[in-house]
N, C-alpha and C positions, 0 to 999 in steps of 0.2 A: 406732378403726376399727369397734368393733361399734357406737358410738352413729354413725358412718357409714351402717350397715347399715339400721339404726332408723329418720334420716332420708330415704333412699334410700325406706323402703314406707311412711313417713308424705307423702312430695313424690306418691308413685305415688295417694295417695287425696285430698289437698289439690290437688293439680293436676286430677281430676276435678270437685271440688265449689266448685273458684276461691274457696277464703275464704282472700280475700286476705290478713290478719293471717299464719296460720298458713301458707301460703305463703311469706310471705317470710321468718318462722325460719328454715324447710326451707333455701331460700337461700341465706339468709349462712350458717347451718352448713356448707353444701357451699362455699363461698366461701372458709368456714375452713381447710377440711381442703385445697380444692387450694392454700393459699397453704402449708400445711406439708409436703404431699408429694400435686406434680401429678398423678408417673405414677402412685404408687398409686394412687388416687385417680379417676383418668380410668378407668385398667382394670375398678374397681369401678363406675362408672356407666356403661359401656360392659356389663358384665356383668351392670346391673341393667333393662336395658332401658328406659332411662328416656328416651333421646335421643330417642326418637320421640314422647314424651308435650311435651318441649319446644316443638316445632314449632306445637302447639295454646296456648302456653302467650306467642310472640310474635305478641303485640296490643296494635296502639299506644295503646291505650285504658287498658292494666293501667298498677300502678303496680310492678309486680314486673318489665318487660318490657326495663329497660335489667339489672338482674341476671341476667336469664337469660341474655341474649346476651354479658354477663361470663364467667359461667361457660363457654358456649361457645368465648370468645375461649381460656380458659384453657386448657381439653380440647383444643384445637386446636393448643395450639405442640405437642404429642406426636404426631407424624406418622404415628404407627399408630389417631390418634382422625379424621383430615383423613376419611379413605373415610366410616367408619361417620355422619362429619357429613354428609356428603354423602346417604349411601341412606338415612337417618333422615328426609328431606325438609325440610332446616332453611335451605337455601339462598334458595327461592324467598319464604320469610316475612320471610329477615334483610334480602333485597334488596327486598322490601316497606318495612320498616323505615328506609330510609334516606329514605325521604317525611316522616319524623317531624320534626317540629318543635321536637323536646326534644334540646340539646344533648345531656346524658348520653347519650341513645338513640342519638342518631349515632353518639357516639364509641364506643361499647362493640361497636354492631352494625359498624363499618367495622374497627374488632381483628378481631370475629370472622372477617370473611370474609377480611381479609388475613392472618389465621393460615391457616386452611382453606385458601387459595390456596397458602401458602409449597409451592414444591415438588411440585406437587400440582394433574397432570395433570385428576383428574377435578372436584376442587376448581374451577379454573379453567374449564372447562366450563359448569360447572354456573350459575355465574355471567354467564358470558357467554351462555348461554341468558336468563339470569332478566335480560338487560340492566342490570346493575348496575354494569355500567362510567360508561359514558353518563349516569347519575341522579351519580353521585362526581365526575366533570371538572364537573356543573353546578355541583354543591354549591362545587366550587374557585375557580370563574367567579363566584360569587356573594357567595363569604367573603371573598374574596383582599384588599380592603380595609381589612377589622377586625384591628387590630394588636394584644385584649386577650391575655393570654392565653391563657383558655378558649378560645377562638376557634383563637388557633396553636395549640395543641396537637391541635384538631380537625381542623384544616390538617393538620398531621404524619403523622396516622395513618390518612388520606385516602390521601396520598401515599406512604404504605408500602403502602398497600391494594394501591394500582394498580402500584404496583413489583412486591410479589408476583404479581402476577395478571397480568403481562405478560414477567418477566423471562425472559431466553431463550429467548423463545419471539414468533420474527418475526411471525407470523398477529396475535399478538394485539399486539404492541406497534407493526404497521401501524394495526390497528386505532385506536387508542390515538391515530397519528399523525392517521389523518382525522378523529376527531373533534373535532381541534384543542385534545391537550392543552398540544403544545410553547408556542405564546406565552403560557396560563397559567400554565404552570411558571417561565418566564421573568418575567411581571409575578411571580409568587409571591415569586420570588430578590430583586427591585429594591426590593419593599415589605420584604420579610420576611428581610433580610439580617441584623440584630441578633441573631435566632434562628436558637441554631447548632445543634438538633435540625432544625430543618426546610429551614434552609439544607443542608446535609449530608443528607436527604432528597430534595433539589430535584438537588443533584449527582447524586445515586447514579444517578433517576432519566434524567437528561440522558446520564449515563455509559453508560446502557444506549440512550437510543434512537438516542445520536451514532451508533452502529456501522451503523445501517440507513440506505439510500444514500437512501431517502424522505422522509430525517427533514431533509436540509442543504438542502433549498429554503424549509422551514418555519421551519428555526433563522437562515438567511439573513434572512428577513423580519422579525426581532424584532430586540432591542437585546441579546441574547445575549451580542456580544464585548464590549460596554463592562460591563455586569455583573460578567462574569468577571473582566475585568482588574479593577472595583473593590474585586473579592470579593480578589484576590492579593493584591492591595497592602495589604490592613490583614492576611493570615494571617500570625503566624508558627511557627503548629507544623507539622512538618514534614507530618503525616500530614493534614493538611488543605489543605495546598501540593498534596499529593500528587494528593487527590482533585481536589484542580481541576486540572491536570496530565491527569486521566485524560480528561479531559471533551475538555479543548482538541485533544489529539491528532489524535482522532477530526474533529471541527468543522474542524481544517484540514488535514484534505485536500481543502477543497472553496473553490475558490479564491476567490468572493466573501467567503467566512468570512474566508478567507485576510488580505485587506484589510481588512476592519473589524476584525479585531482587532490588525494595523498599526497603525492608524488610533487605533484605541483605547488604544493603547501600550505594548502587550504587548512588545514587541520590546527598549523600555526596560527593563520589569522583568526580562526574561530575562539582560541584560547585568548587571545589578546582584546577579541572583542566584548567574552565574558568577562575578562579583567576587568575591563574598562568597565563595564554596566553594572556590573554585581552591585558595587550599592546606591545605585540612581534609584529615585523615585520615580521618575520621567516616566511616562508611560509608554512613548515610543521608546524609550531604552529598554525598559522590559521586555515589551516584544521582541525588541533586538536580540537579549539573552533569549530569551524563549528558542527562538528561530537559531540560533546558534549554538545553543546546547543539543536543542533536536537534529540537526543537521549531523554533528557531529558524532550522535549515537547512530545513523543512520549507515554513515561512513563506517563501523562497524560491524555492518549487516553483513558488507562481504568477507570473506574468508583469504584471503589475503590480505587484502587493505589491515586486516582485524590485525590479522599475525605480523605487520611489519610494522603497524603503532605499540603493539605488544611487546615487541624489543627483548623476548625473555623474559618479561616484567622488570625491564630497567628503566624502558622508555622513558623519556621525559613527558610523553603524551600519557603511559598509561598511571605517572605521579598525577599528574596536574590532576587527572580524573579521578583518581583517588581523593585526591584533599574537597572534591565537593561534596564528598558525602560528609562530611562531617559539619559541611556547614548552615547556615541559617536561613538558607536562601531555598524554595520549598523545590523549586524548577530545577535550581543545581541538584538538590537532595533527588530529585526522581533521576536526571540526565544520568548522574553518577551511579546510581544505583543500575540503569536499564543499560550504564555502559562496560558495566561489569559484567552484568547479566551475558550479555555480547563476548566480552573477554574470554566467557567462561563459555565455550562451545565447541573445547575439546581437552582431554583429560591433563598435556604436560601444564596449558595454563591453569586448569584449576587443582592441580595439585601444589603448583608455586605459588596462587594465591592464596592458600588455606594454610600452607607454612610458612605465608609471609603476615598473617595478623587480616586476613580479609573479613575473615565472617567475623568477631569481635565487633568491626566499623558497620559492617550491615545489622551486626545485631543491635548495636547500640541505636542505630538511627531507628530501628523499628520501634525499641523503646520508649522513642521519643513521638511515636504517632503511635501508641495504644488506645488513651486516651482520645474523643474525637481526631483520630488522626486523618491525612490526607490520607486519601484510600489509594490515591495514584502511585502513591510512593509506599505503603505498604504495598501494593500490588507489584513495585518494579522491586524490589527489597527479598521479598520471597520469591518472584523468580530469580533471580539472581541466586540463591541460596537452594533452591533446588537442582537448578544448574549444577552449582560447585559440589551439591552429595551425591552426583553421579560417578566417579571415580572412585571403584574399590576402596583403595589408602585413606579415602577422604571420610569415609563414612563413619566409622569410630572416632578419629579427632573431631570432627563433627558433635558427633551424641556427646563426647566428653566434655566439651565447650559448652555445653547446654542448650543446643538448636533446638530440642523438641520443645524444652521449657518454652521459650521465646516464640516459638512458633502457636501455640498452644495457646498463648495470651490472646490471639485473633479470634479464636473459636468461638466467641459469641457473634462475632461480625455478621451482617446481614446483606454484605454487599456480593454479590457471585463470583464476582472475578478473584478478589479476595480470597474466598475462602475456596476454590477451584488452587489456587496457587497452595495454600496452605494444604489440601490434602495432596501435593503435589510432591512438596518437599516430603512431608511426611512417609510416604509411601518411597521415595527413594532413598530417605535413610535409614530405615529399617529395612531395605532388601538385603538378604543373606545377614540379617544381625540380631539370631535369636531372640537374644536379653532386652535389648531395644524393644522388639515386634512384641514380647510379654507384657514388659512394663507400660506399654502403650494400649494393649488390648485386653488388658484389669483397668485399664480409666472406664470408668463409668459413665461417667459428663461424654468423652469423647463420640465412643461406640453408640450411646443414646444419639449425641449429634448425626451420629452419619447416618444410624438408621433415620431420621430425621432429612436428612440430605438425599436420599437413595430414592426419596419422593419429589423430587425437584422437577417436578416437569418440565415445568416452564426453563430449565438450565440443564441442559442437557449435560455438557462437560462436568456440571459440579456432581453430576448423578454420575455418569458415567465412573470417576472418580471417586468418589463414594464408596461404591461397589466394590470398584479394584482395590481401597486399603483393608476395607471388610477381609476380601481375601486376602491380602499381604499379611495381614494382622495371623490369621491361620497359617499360611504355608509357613512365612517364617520363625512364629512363634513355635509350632507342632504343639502347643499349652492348650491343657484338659480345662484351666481355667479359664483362659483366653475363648475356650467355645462355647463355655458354660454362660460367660459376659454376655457374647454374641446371643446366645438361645432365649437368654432372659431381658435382653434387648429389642426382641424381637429383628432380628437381624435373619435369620434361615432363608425368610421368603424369597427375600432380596436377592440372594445369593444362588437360589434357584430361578429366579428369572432372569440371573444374570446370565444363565448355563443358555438363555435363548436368543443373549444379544449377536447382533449382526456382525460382527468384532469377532473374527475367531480366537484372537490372544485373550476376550476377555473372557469368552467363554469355555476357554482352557482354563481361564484362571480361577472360574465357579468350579468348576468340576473338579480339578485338584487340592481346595479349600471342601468340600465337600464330600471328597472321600475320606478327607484326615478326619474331619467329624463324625463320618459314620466306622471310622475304626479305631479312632479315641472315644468316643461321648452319644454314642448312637442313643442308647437308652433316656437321655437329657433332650434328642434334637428329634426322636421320633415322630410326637404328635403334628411338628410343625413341618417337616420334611413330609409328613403324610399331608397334609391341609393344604401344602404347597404343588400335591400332584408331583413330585418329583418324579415317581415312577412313569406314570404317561409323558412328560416328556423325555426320559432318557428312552422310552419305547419309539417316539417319534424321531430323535437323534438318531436312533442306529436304523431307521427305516428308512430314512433320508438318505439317496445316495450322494445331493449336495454337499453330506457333513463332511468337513475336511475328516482324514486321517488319522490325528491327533484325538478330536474330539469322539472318533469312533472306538478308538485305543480307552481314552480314558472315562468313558460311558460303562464301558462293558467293568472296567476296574471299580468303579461306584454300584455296579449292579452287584456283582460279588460281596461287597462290603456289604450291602442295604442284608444280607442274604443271615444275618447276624438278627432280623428285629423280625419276630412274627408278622405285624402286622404288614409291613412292609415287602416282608416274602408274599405272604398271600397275594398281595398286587400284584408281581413281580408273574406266577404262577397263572395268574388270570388273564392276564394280558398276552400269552404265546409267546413269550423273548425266545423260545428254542429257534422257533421259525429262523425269525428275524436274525439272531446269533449264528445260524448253522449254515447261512448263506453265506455271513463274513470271513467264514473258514479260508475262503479261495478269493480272499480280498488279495490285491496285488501288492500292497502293503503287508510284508514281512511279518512287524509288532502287529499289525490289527490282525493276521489271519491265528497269530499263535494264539494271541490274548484272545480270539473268538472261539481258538478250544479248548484254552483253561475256562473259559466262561461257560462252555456248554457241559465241560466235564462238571464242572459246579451245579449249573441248573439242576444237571441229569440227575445227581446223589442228592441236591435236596428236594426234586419231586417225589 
């Protein structure tokens, strides 16, 4: 360390008088000492003041000039040397440097500044002032051809440069986006695949700009998804599976990606991969499934991609996804289930899967998690099944297979999502199915449940949902016993403060469950339709010029009806509805102005 000290104020006077020879001693001695001990080493030259003498010392002319910027690169992985590089003024000389035509010079000075970058707020500034991003994508646009080497390894440390100097940090890695590095990184991968430093580079980077929603129009445009897939198909260490994994995720959520990497046969390896894992214990194998069964439900998100692994339900892809529901494995059991779910997002596939033996395999598997089951997989299991009871045809074969039974077994569940899914199903398979919406709304257990549910604050969706089979349970039942359940459930309230939700479908759907009770069961629903203030708010609905249409149509139709129960007239008379109704007349809506003069002819005859 003291012959450190020595060379330290012999570089402080050879760097003055530039004799080159003795210069570059100074050099490689300090070369020496940070390859046996950086930190020291850095803090000594950092305390020798010397960083500011370098700045004069890179000139592309010297032949000391690619050492220097060595030595900086070196000083620089110490994160306490990044600042003092920076206010030394060595940035704007290094980003000068990259105009050099000397292989070494590039590569020493693109260390230096993607060290300087690593982490390193001012770092990255400093650089992006001196435009040294811009001059590194040319250099990559320009080498990306030469496969020596010398060459890739200048490639590599290019591409770490720009990594550093854009990681986590959206401003600059938009940046990064316009100047069009994505399809270079991409030719980079296609050429530069044999090399797995800068393949593994090419990843990290893509890994970082997939996340920015700017970047999948750019990655869309290039051959991205057939790369990848070729890149998978020859890995097999795991950690390098991995890193393509992280990429792909990212790339498909965006649905054009989505299909060319279908296309490019991703979907293939994914199945071959779960093959392979399914019964390892490994724990990175697991993951592996994990990550590959996910992916592949993901791949389904788009609406093409969906319909062209769908095959008519011939696919080979949509077999293979079929057989993991039935199996033992809890990951495959959810994939399968949430990849149905997907299947089934529009009517000809889920009426092919409900004639081909689908819901029986979802039911059974539900079976099999009643009991402390996975909630995951209950939760992907029932959506999936509510899904498929959306289609007309589907909904009786449905009820007759026993969905509601099966469905019905969750209803002690305590978890939200759960049981948001089960009133989900329920509610779409009893739409339009009288007998169903009866036999569902004389369950006692049920109707207590939901009034029970209808108080969920804290879960807004299970409330909300609640609500709405409350009213399903009425419109499609039209059953005097069906309200009489409801009344003795204490169910009314709900239903009237449904008529106030922000949702105009839902509060279509209180008012028309509401009017069938007060022209079936008025006498039964009286006291609590009175308790619940129904009358002031259907007074505040028709005075509301906000109120859609609809709701002012089917207001005035519940008033009429209430007009059957004394005590409920009396309100009705108190509150001025003529006012309010005699305006509606010359509503611009056709049904509201008529139904506002059968409403007033009704007021008029029973004041």
């Amino acid at each position: 360390m003291d012959n450190l000290s020595d060379t330290l104020k012999k570089l402080k006077i050879t760097a003055v008088d530039r004799t080159e020879d003795s210069l570059e001693g100074c050099l490689d001695c300090l070369l020496q000492a940070l390859a046996q001990n950086n930190m020291e080493t850095s803090e000594k030259i950092q305390g020798s003041g010397i960083l500011q003498l370098f700045a004069s010392l890179l000139i592309p002319q010297s032949s000391c000039t690619a050492k220097v910027a060595n030595i900086i690169a070196e000083v620089a992985k110490n994160e306490f040397m990044r600042i003092p590089c920076v206010d030394a003024g060595l940035i704007s000389p290094l980003v000068q440097l990259l105009n050099s035509k000397d292989q070494e010079v590039l590569l020493q000075t693109g260390r230096a500044l993607g060290n300087i970058c690593y982490d390193s707020h001012e770092g990255r500034s400093a650089v992006d002032q001196a435009g040294g991003a811009q001059i590194v994508i040319d250099h990559l646009r320009s080498l990306c051809s030469i496969t020596d080497p010398a060459n890739e390894k200048l490639l590599t440390v290019f591409c770490g440069m720009l990594m550093n100097y854009s990681n986590e940090n959206d401003s600059l890695q938009a940046q990064l986006i316009n100047m069009g590095v994505i399809p270079t990184l991409v030719k980079l991968l296609g050429i530069h695949c044999q090399n797995a430093a800068l393949t593994e580079m090419c990843l990290v980077a893509f890994g970082n700009l997939a996340e920015l929603e700017s970047s999948k129009e750019q990655f869309a445009s290039t051959n991205i998804a057939e790369e990848l897939v070729k890149l998978f198909k020859k890995q097999i260490e795991h950690d390098k599976r991995e890193m393509i994994f992280e990429v792909l995720a990212p790339l498909a959520e965006n649905d054009a990606i989505k299909l060319q990497l279908v296309e490019a046969g991703l979907v293939e390896c994914l199945l071959e991969t779960v093959q392979e894992k399914v019964d390892s214990e490994k724990e990175e194998d697991i993951a592996e499934l994990k990550t590959a069964s996910d992916l592949m439900v993901l791949l389904l998100l788009g609406d093409e991609s969906m319909q062209k692994l769908f095959e008519g339900g011939k696919g080979n892809v949509f077999q293979r996804v079929l057989s993991w529901i039935p199996s033992n494995n809890h990951q495959l059991q959810l994939a399968g289930a949430l990849a149905i779910a997907n299947f089934a997002r529009n009517d000809g596939n889920c009426i092919h899967m409900v004639d081909n033996g689908i819901v029986e395999k979802l039911m059974d598997l539900l079976d099999r998690h009643v009991e402390d089951g996975n909630v995951t997989v209950q939760h992907a299991a029932l959506s999936a099944l509510r899904n498929l009871a959306i289609p007309v045809v589907n909904k009786a074969k449905m009820l007759s297979a026993g969905v509601t039974e099966a469905v019905l077994k969750f209803l002690k569940s305590e978890m939200p999502p759960v049981q948001f899914k089960l009133l989900g199903t329920l509610r779409m398979l009893i739409d339009a199915q009288a007998e169903a919406a009866e036999q569902l709304g004389k369950n006692v257990k049920l109707v207590e449940r939901l009034v029970e549910w209808c108080e969920a604050k804290d879960h807004a969706g299970v409330m909300g949902e609640s609500n709405r089979l409350l009213s399903a349970l009425i419109r499609h039942s039209k059953s005097k016993d069906v309200i009489k359940t409801i009344v003795q459930s204490g169910g009314i309230k709900h239903l009237v403060t449904m008529a106030t939700s922000e949702h105009v479908i839902m509060q279509n759907e209180a008012l028309v469950a509401l009017a069938l009770i007060a022209a079936l069961e008025l006498g039964t629903a009286e006291k609590d339709l009175e308790s619940a203030k129904l009358v002031q708010i259907l007074h505040r609905l028709l005075a509301d010029e906000r109120s859609a249409p609809e709701i002012k149509y089917n207001s005035m139709v519940l008033i009429c009806a209430l007009m059957g129960s004394e005590s409920l007239h009396k309100e009705v008379q108190d509150l001025a509805f003529l006012d309010v109704v005699s305006k509606l007349r010359s509503h611009e809506n056709k049904s509201v102005a008529q139904q506002a003069s059968l409403t007033e002819q009704r007021l008029t005859v029973a004041s």
